[in-house]
C-alpha positions in Angstrom: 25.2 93.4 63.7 25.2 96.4 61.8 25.8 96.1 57.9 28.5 98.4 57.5 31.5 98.9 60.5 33.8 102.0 59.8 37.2 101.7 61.8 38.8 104.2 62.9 42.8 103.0 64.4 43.3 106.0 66.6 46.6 107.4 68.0 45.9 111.2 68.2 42.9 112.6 70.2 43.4 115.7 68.1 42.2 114.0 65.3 39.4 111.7 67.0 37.1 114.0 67.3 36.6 114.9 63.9 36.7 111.8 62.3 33.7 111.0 64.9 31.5 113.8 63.7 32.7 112.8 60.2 31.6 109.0 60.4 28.3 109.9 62.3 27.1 112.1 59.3 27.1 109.1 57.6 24.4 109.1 55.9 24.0 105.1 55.3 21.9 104.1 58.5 23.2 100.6 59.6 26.5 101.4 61.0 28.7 100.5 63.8 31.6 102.9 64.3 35.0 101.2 66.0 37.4 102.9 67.8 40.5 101.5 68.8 42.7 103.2 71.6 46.4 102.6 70.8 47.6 105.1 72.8 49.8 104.6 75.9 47.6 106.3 78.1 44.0 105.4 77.1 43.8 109.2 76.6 40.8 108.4 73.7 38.4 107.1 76.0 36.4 110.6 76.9 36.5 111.5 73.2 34.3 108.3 72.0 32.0 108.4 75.2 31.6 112.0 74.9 30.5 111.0 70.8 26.8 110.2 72.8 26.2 107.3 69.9 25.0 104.0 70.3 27.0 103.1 67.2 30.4 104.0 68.3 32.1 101.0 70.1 35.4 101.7 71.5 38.6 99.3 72.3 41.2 99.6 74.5 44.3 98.1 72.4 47.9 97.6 73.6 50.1 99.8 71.9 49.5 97.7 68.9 51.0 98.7 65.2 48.3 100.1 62.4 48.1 96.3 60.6 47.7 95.0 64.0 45.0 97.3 65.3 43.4 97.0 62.1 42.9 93.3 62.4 41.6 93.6 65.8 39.2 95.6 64.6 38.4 93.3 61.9 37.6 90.7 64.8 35.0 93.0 66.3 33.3 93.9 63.3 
């Protein structure tokens, strides 16, 4: 279990990808990076895998609100 999980709620794969890149530059080593799918589509999917990180975990959520998604997270963390 890493020390630090940073969430990321996702709805737009325009945006994805930069945050990505943005959270792996982290430069605190014991992360986990979460990505939740709210989209209808699973669209986000390619953009984690193609991230090539161990750290980054990614979840498949059901159209769920941003509190909601948020606390799913929090589960997985």
């Amino acid at each position: 279990m890493a020390t630090v999980s940073i969430l990321i709620p996702a709805r737009r794969a325009d945006y994805l990808g930069r945050a990505l890149i943005s959270a792996q530059r982290e430069t605190f080593e014991d992360i986990e990076i979460l990505v939740g799918d709210d989209t209808p589509d699973a669209l986000l999917a390619p953009i984690a895998a193609a991230a090539g990180d161990s750290r980054v975990r990614y979840f498949r959520h059901r159209l769920l609100d941003a509190r909601r998604n948020a606390q799913a997270f929090l589960n997985k963390a």
